[in-house]
C-alpha positions in Angstrom: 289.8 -20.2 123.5 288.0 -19.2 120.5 284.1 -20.2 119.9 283.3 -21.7 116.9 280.9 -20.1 114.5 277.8 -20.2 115.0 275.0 -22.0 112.9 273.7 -20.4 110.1 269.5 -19.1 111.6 266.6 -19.2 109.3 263.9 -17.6 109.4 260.4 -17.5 107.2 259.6 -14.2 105.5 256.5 -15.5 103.5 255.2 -11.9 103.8 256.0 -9.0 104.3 254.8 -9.0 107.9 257.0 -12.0 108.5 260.0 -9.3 108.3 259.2 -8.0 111.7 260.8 -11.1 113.7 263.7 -10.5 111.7 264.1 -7.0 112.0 263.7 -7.1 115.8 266.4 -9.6 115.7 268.9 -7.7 113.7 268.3 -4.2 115.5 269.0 -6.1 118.9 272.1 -7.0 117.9 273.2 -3.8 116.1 276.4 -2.0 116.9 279.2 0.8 116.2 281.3 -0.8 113.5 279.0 -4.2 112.4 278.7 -4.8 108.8 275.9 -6.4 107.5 275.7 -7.9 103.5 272.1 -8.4 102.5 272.1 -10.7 99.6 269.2 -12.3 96.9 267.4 -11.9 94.0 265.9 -8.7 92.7 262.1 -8.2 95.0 263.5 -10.5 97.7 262.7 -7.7 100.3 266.7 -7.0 101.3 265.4 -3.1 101.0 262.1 -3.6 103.0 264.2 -5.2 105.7 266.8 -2.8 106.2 263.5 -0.6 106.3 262.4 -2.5 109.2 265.5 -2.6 111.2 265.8 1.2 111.0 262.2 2.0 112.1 262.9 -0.9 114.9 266.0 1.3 116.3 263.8 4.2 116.2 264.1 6.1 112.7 261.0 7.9 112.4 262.0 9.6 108.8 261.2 8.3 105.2 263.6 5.4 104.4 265.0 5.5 100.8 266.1 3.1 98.7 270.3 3.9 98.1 269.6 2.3 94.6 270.7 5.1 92.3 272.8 7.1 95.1 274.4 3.9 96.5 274.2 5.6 100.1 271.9 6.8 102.3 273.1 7.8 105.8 270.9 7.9 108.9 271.7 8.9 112.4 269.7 7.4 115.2 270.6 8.0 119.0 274.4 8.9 117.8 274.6 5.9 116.4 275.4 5.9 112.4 273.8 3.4 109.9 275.3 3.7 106.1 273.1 1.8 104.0 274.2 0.6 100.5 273.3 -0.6 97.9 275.5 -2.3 95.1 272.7 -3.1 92.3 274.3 -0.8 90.2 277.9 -0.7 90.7 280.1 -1.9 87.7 283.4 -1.1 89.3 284.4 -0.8 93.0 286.7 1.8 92.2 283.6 3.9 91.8 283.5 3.0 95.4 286.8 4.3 96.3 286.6 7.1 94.4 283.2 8.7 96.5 285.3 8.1 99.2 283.2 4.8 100.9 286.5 3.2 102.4 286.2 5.0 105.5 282.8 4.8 106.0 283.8 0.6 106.2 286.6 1.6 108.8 284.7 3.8 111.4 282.4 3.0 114.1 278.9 3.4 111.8 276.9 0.1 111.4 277.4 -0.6 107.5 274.4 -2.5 105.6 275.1 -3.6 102.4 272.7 -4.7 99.8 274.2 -6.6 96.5 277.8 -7.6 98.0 279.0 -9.5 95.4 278.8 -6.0 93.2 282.3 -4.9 95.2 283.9 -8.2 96.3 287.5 -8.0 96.6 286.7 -4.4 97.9 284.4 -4.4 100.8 285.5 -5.7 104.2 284.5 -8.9 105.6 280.8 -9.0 106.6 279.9 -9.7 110.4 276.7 -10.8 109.2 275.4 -12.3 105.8 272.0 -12.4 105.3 270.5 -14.7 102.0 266.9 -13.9 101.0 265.8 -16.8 98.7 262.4 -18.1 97.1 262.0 -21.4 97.8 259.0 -23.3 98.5 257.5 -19.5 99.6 260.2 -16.8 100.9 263.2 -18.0 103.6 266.0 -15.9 104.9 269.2 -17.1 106.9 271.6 -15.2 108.6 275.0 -16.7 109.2 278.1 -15.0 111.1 281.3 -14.3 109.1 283.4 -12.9 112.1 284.3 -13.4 115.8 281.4 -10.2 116.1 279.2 -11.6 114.3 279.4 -15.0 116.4 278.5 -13.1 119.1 275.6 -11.7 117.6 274.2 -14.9 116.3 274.6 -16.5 119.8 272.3 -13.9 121.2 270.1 -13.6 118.3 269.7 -17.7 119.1 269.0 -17.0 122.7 266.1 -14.7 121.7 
């Protein structure tokens, strides 16, 4: 039998600092094939935490921000993170046509920033993670798949 999905998890990212939690969260529960959608408002820090997550699995390089080449690749113990981001995107067949498809098909760990830029085109997310100003700076993280169930369970057990 099937486990329901989990509850959404929030967490409080007043500051930048307040990332780190959430980052060690995320990179326990990275692996070959998750896809992650980071979505909020323009400065919510959806950039800054992918930052983290990658320096958390190890990545010792610069991290860039994929805004104006939509991609940057990293490679991190033979493991392969594509991180996107959507900002500018008009069309998705600009995302066909660079050949992204595949990258959504393989065993990399996909992280995509600005979702809702290339719905009806990207796969299902795993993971969704909303960055929102409230009262000060919250950031949930619910499941969207039987993966990403099981990564909310353990991110719940800590």
């Amino acid at each position: 039998m099937t486990e329901p999905l989990h509850h959404t998890a929030t967490f409080d990212t007043t500051d930048p600092a307040a990332l780190g939690p959430l980052a060690h969260a995320l990179a326990s529960v990275v692996r070959p094939g998750l896809h992650i959608h980071f979505s909020g408002e323009l400065g919510a820090g959806k950039t800054t935490l992918v930052r983290e997550v990658l320096r958390v699995l190890g990545f010792e390089g610069k991290v860039k921000s994929p805004t104006y080449s939509l991609l940057e690749s990293y490679e991190i113990s033979g493991l392969y993170l594509y991180h996107f981001d959507l900002y500018r995107v008009t069309d998705p067949v600009e995302l066909e046509q660079r050949g992204f498809r595949e990258l959504f098909g393989g065993p990399g760990v996909c992280f995509v920033e600005w979702p809702e830029r290339a719905a009806g085109w990207l796969p299902e997310p795993d993971l969704t993670v909303r960055m929102e100003f409230d009262d000060g700076r919250r950031t949930s993280v619910s499941p969207s798949s039987e993966v990403g169930n099981a990564c909310m369970i353990r991110l719940n057990r800590g």
